[in-house]
KETIVEX-66160 format. One record per residue (C-alpha): x, y, z; residue number from 1; residue in three letters. Coordinates in nm, 2 decimals, padded with zeros to 4 digits. Layout:
% KETIVEX-66160
@px->X; py->Y; pz->Z; seq->NUM; type->ALA .
...
END
This chain:
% KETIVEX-66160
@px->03.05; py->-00.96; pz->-01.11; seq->1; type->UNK .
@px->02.92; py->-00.89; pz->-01.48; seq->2; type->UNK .
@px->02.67; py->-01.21; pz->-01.58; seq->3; type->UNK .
@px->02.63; py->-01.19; pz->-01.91; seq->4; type->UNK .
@px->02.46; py->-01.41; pz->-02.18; seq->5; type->UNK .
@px->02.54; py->-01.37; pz->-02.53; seq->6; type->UNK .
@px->02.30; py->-01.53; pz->-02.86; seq->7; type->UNK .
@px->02.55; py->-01.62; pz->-03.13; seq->8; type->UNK .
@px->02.34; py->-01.62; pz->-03.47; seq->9; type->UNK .
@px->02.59; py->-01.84; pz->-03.61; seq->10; type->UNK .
@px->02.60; py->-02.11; pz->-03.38; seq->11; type->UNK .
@px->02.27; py->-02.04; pz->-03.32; seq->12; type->UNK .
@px->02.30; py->-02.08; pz->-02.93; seq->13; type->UNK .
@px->02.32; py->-01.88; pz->-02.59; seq->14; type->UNK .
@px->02.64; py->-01.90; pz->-02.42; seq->15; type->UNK .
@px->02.77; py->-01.74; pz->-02.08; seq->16; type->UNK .
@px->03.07; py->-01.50; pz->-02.21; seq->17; type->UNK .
@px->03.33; py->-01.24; pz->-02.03; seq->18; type->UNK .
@px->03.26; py->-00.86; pz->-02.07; seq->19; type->UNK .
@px->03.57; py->-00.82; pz->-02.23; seq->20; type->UNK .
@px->03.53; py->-01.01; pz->-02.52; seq->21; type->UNK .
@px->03.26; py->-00.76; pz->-02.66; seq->22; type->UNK .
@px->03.33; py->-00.57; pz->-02.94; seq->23; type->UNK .
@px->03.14; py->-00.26; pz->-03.13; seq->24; type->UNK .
@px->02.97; py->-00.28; pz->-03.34; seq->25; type->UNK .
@px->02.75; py->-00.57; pz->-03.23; seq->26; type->UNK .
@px->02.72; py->-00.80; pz->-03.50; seq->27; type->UNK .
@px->02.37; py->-00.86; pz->-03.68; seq->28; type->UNK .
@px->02.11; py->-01.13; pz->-03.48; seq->29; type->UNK .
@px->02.34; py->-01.11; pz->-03.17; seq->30; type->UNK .
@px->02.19; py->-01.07; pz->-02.86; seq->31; type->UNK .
@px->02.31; py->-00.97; pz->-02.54; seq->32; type->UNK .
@px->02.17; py->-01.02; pz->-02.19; seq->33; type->UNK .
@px->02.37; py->-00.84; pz->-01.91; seq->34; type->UNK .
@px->02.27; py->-00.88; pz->-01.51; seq->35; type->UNK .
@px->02.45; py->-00.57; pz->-01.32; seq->36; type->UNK .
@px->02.28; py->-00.66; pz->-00.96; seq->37; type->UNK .
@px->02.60; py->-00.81; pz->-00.82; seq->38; type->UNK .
@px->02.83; py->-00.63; pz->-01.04; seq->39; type->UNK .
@px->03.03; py->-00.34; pz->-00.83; seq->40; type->UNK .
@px->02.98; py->00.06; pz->-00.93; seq->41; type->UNK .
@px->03.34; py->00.04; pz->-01.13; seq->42; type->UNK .
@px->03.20; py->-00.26; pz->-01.36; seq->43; type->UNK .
@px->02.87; py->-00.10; pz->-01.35; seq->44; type->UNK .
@px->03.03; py->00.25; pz->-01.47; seq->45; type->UNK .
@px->03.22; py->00.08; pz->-01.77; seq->46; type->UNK .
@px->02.94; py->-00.17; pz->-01.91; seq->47; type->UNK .
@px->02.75; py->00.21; pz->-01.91; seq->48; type->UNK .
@px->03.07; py->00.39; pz->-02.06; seq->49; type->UNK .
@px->03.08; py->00.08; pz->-02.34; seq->50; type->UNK .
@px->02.75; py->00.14; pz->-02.45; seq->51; type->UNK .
@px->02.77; py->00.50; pz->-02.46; seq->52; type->UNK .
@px->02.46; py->00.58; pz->-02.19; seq->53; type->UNK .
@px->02.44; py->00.92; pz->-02.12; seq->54; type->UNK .
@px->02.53; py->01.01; pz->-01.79; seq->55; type->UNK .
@px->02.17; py->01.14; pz->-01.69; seq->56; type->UNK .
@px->02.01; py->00.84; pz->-01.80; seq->57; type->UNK .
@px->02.30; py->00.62; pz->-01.65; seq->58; type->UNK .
@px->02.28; py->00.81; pz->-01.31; seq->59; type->UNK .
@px->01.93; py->00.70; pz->-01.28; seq->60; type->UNK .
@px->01.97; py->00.34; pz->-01.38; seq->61; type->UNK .
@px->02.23; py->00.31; pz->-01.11; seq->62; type->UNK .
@px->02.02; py->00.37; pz->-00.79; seq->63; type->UNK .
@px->01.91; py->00.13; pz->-00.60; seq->64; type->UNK .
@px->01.57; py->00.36; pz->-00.50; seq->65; type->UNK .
@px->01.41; py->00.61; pz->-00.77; seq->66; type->UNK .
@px->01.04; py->00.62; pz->-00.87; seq->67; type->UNK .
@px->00.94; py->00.41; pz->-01.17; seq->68; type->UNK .
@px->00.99; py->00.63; pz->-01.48; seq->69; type->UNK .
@px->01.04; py->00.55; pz->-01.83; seq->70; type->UNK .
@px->01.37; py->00.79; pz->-02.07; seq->71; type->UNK .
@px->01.51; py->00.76; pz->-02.38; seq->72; type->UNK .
@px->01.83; py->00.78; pz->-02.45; seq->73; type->UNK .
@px->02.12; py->00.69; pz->-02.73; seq->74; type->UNK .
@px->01.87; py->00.42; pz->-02.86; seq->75; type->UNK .
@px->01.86; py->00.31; pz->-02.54; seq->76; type->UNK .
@px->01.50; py->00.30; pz->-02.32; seq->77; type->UNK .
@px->01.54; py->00.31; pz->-01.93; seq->78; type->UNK .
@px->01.27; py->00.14; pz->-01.73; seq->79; type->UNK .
@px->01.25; py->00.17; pz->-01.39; seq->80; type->UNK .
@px->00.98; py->-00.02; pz->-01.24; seq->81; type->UNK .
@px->00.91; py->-00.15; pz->-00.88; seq->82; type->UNK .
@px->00.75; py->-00.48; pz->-00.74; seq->83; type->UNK .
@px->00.58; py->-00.57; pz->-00.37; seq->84; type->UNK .
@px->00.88; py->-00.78; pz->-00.22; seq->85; type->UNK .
@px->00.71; py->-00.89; pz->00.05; seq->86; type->UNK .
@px->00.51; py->-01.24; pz->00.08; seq->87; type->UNK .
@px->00.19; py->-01.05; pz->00.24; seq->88; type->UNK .
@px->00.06; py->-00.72; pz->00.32; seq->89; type->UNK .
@px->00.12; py->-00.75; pz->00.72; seq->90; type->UNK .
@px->00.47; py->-00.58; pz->00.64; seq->91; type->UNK .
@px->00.63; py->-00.35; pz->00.40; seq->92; type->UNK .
@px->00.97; py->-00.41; pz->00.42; seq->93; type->UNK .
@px->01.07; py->-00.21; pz->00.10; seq->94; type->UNK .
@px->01.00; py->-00.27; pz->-00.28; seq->95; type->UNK .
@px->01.11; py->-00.46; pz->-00.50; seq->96; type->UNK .
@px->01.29; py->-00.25; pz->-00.83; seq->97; type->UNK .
@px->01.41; py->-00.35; pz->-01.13; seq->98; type->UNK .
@px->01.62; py->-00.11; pz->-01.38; seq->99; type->UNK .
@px->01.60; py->-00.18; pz->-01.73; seq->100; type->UNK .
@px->01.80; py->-00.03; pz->-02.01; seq->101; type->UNK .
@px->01.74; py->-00.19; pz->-02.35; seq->102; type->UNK .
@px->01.76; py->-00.18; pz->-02.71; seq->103; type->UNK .
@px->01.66; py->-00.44; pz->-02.99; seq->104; type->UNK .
@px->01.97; py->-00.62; pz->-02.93; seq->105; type->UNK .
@px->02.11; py->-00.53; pz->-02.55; seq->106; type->UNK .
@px->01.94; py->-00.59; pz->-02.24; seq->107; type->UNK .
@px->02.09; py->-00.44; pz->-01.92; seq->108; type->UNK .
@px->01.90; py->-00.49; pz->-01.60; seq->109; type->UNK .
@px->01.98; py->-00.43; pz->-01.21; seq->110; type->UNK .
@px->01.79; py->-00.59; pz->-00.97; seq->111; type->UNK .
@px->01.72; py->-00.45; pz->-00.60; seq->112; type->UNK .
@px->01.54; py->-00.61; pz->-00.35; seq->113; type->UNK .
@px->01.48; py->-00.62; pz->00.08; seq->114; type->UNK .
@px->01.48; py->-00.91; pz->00.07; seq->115; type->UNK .
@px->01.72; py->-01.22; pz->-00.02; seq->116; type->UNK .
@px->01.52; py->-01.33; pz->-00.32; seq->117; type->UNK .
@px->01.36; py->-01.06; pz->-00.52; seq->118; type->UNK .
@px->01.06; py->-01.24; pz->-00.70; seq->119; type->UNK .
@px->01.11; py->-01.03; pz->-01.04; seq->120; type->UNK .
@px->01.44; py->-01.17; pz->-01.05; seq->121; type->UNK .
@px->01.30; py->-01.46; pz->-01.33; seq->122; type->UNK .
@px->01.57; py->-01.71; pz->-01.43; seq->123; type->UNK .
@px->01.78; py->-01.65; pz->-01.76; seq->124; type->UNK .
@px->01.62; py->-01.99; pz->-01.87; seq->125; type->UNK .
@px->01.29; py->-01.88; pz->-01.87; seq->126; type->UNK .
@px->01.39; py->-01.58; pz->-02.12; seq->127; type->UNK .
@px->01.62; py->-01.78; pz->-02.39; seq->128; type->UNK .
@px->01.42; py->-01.77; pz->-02.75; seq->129; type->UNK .
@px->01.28; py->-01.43; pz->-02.66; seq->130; type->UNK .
@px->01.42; py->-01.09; pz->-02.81; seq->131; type->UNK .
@px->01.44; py->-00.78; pz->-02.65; seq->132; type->UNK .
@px->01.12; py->-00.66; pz->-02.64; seq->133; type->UNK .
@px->01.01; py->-01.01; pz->-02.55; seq->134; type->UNK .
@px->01.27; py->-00.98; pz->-02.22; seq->135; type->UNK .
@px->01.10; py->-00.63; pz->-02.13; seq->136; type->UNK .
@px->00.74; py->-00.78; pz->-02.18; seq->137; type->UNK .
@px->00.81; py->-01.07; pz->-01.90; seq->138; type->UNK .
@px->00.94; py->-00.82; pz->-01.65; seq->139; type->UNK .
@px->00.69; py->-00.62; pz->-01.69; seq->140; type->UNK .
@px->00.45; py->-00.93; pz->-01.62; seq->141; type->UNK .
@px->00.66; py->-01.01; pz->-01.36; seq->142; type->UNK .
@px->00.63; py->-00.70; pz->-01.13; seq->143; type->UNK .
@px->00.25; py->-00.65; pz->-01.25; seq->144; type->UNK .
@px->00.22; py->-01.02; pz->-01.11; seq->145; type->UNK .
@px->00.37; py->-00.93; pz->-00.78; seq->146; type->UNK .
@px->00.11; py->-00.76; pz->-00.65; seq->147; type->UNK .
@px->-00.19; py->-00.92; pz->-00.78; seq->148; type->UNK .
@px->-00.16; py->-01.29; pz->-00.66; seq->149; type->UNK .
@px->-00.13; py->-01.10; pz->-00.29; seq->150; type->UNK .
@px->-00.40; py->-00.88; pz->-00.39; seq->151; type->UNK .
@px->-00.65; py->-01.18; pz->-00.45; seq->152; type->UNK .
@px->-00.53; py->-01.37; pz->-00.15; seq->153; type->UNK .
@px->-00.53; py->-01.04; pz->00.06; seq->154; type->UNK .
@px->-00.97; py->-01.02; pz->-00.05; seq->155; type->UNK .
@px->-01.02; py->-01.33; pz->00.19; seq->156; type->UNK .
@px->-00.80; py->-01.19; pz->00.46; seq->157; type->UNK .
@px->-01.01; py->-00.87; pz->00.43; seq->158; type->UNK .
@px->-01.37; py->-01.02; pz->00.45; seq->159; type->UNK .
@px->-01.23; py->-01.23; pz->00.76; seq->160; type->UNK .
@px->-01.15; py->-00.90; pz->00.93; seq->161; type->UNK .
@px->-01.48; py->-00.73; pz->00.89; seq->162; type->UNK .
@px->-01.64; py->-01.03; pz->01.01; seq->163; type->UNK .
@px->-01.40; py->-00.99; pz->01.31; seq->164; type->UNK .
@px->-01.45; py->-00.59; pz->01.35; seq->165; type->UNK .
@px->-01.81; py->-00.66; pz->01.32; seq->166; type->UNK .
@px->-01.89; py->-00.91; pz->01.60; seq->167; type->UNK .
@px->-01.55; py->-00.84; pz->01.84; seq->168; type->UNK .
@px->-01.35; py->-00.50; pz->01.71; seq->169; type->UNK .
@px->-01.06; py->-00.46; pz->02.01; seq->170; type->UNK .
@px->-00.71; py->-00.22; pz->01.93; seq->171; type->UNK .
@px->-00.53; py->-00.51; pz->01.85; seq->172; type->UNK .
@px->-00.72; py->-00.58; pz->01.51; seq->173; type->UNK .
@px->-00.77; py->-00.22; pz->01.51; seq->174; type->UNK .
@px->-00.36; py->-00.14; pz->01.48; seq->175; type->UNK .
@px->-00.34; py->-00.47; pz->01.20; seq->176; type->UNK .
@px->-00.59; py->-00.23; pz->01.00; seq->177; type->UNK .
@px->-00.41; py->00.03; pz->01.01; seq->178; type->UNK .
@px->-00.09; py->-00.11; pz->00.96; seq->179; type->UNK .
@px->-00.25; py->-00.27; pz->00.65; seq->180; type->UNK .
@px->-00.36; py->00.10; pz->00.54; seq->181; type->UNK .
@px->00.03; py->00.20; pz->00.58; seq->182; type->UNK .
@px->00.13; py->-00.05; pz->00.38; seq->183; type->UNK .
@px->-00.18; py->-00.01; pz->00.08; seq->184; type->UNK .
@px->-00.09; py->00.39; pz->00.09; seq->185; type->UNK .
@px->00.32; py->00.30; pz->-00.02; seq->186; type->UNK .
@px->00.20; py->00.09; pz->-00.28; seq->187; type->UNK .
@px->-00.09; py->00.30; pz->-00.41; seq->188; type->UNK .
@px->00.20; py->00.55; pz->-00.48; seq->189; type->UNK .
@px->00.42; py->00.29; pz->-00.69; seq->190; type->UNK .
@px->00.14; py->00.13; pz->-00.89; seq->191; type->UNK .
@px->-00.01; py->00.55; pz->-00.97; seq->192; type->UNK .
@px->00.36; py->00.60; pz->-01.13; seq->193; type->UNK .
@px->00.36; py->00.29; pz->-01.33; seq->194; type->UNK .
@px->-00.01; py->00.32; pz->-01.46; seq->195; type->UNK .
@px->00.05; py->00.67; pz->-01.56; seq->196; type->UNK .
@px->00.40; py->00.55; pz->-01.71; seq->197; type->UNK .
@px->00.17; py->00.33; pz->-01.98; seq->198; type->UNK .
@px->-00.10; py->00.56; pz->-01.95; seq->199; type->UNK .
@px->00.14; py->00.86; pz->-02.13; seq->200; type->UNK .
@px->00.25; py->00.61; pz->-02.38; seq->201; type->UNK .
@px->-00.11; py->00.40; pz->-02.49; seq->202; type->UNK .
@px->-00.29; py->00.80; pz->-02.52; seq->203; type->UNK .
@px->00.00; py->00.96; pz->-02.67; seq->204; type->UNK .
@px->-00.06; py->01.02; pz->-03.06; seq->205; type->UNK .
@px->00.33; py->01.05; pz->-03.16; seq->206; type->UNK .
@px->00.38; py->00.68; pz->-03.28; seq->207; type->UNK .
@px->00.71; py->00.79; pz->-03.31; seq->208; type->UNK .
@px->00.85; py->00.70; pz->-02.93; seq->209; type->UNK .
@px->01.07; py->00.49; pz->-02.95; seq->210; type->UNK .
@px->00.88; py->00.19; pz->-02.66; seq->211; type->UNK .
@px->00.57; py->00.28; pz->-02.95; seq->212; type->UNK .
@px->00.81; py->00.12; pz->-03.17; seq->213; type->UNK .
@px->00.87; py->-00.24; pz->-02.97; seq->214; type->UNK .
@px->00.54; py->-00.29; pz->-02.83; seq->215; type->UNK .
@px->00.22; py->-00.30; pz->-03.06; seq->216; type->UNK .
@px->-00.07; py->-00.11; pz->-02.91; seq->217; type->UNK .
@px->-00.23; py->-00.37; pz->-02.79; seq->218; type->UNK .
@px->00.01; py->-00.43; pz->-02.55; seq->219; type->UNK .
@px->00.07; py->-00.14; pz->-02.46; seq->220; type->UNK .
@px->-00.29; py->-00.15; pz->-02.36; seq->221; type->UNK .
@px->-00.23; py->-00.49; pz->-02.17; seq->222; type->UNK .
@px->00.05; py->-00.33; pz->-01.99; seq->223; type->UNK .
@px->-00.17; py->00.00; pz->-01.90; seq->224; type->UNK .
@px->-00.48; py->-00.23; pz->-01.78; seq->225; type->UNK .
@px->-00.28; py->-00.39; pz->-01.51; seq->226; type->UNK .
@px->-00.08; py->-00.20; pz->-01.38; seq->227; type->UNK .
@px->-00.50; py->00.09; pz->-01.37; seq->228; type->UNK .
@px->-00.64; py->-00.29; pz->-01.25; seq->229; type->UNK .
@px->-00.45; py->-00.38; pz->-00.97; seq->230; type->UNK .
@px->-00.43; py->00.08; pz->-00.82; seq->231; type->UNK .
@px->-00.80; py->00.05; pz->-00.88; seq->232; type->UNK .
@px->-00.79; py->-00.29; pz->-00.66; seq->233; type->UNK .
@px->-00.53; py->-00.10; pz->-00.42; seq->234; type->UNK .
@px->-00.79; py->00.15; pz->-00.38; seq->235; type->UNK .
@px->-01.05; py->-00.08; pz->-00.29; seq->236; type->UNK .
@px->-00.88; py->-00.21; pz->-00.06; seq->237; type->UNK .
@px->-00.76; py->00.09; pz->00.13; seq->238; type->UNK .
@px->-01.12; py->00.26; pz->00.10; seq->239; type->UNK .
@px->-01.28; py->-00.06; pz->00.27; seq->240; type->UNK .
@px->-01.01; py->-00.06; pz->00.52; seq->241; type->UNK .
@px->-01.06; py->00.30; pz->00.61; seq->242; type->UNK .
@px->-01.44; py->00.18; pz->00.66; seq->243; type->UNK .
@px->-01.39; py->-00.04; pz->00.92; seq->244; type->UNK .
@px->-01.18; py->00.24; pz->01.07; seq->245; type->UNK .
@px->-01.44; py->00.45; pz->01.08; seq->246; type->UNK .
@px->-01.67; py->00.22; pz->01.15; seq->247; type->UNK .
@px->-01.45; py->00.12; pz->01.46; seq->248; type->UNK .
@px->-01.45; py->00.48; pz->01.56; seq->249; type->UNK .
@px->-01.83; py->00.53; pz->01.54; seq->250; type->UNK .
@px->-01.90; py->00.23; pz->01.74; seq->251; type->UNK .
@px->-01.64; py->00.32; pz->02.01; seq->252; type->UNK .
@px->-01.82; py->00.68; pz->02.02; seq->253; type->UNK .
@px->-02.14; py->00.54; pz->02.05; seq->254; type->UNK .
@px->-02.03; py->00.32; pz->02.34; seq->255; type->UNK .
@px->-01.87; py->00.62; pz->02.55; seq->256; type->UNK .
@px->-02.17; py->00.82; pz->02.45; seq->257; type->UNK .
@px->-02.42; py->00.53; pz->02.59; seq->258; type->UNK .
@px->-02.23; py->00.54; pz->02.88; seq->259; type->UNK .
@px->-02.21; py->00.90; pz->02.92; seq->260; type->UNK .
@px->-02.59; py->00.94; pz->02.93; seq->261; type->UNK .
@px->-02.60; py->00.66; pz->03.19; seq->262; type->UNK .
@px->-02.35; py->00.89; pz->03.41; seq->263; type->UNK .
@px->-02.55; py->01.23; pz->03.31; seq->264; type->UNK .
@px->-02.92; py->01.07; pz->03.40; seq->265; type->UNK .
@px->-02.77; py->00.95; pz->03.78; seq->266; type->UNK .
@px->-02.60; py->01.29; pz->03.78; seq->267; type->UNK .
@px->-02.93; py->01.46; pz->03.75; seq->268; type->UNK .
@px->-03.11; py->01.25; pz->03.96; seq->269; type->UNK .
@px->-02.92; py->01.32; pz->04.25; seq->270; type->UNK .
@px->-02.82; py->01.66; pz->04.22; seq->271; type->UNK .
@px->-03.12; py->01.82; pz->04.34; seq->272; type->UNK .
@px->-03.13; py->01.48; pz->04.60; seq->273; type->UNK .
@px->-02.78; py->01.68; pz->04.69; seq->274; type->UNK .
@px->-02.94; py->01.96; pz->04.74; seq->275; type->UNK .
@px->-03.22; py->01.87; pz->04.96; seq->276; type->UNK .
@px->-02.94; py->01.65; pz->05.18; seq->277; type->UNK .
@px->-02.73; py->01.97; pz->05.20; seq->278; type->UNK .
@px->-03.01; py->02.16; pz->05.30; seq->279; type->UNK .
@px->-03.10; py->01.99; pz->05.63; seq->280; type->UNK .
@px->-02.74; py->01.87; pz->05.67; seq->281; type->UNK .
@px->-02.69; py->02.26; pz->05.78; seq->282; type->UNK .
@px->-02.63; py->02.33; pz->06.17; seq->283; type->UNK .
@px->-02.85; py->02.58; pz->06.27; seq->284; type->UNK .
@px->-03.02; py->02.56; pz->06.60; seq->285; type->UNK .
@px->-03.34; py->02.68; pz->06.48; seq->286; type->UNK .
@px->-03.51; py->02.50; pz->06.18; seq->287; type->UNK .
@px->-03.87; py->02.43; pz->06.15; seq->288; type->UNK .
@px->-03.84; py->02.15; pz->05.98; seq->289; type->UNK .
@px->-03.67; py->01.95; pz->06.26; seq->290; type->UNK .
@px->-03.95; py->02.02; pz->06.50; seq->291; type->UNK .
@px->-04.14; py->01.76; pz->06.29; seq->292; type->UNK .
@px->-04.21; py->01.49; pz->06.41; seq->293; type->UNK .
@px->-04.26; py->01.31; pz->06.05; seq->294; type->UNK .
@px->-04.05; py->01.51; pz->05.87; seq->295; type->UNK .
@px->-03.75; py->01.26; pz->05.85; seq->296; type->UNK .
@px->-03.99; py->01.05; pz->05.67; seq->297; type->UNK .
@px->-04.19; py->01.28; pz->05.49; seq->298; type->UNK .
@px->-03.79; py->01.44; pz->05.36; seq->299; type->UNK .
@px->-03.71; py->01.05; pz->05.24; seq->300; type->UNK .
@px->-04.04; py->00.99; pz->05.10; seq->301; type->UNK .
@px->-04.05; py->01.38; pz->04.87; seq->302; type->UNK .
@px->-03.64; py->01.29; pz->04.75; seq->303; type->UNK .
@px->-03.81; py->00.89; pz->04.65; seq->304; type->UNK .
@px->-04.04; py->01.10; pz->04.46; seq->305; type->UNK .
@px->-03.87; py->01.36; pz->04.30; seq->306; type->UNK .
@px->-03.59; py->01.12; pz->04.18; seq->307; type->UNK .
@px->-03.88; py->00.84; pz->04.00; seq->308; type->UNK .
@px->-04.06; py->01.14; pz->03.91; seq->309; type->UNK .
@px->-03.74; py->01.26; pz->03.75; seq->310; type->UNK .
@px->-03.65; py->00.90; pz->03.56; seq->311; type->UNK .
@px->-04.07; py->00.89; pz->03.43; seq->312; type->UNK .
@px->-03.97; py->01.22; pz->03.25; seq->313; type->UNK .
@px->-03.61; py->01.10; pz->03.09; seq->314; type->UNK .
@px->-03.82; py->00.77; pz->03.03; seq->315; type->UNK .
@px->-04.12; py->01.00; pz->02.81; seq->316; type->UNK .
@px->-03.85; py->01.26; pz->02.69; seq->317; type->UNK .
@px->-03.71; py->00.94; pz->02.52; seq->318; type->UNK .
@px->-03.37; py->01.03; pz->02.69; seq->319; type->UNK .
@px->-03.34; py->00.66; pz->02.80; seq->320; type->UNK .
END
């Protein structure tokens, strides 16, 4: 199904109208607002074919999954930019994309999300009195916004688990860290394409690109600052995340190697205690030692000796 919104200049009104009733050329101050998300590929195909898309460009606005990127084509600019779908960062069930191809009178977008209700899917209502450009603008707003409301909350969420790691780190909060990491990795990826997407456009000195044209520098600089704001905060995140990782891993290491240094002083200490034991644990008939009549004691009281003897030198060694 096509949904489709139509500004008549001379009734000065939106209305909801059928595909069909469309005509080219578009008249002057008409304005046209077309949702494809629940349309099938045939209707898809001819709303495309009607507005002469190329087929590269129209290839690309059709899939449900393709990197954010930003083309020109027939006076039409494709957008392709992706939101965090997900209420938190426990999960990543998939992005959040939105495909926009526009001009200063048509607005075609296609929506994909996991899940049921894709937050960049902003009510028609919310868009009426804007133009074209203005459309674009929210979106991008819209998917910017995505991440950073979760982004702030996800700051609290991040100082609890230090606190956590830091006086009781177990492998339970150990796998939430690095499922957290997973998750921050995917969506350093999506925020590096979008950044650079406005980064191309705000640094590039041809004024003549078409997107140059709708937005004023300024916000084109807006957009560029979010999107480089909230990878920088992405980063953050990640870095202090792999941290506590590490910081997990040195603590565990030190543990086992505390432990290990218990097991390698006893095993010194009674090796040689081994020895002597094994010594006069042998069966021969004739040994001098046995003729003793303290040597029992005198054999007890040397292994006592050698063994604190032994500890007194780990103690001044500093080896425990």
């Amino acid at each position: 199904m096509i949904e489709l919104h139509q500004y008549c200049p001379e009734q000065q009104q939106w209305q909801i109208c059928d595909f069909a009733s469309v005509r080219l050329p578009l008249l002057s101050g008409s304005r046209f607002w077309i949702n494809l998300t629940d349309a099938n590929l045939q209707e898809q195909q001819q709303v495309l074919e009607f507005f002469r898309i190329h087929p590269v460009i129209a290839e690309d606005f059709l899939r449900d999954r393709h990197p954010p990127k930003l083309e020109v084509s027939n006076a039409f600019q494709l957008l392709i930019l992706r939101g965090f779908a997900s209420a938190d960062f426990s999960d990543y069930p998939g992005h959040s994309q939105i495909n926009m191809l526009f001009n200063d009178q048509v607005m075609l977008v296609k929506f994909y999300s996991p899940l049921p209700a894709p937050q960049i899917l902003l009510p028609f209502s919310s868009l009426k009195g804007l133009e074209t450009r203005g459309w674009a603008k929210q979106y991008i707003h819209a998917i910017a916004a995505s991440y950073l409301h979760k982004l702030i909350q996800f700051e609290d969420e991040l100082g609890e688990l230090e606190d956590a790691m830091q006086s009781n780190g177990n492998d339970q909060r150990m796998a939430q860290i690095m499922k957290f990491r997973s998750v921050f990795r995917k969506i350093d990826r999506n925020l590096a394409y979008q950044k650079d997407i406005f980064a191309d456009l705000l640094f590039d000195e041809d004024d003549s690109h078409p997107f140059r044209l709708l937005f004023e520098r300024v916000e084109l600089r807006d957009f560029y600052e979010k999107f480089e704001r909230l990878h920088s905060m992405v980063q953050m995140y990640y870095d202090q995340l792999s941290d506590l990782v590490d910081g997990y891993m040195s603590t565990s290491s030190h543990q086992i190697n505390e432990k290990m240094k218990v097991l390698t002083i006893l095993t010194a200490v009674f090796v040689p205690l081994t020895f002597i034991a094994g010594i006069y644990g042998m069966n021969f008939k004739y040994m001098p030692e046995l003729e003793i009549q303290w040597g029992y004691h005198l054999t007890l009281a040397g292994m006592l000796i050698l063994a604190l003897g032994l500890l007194v030198w780990f103690k001044v060694r500093r080896w425990w």
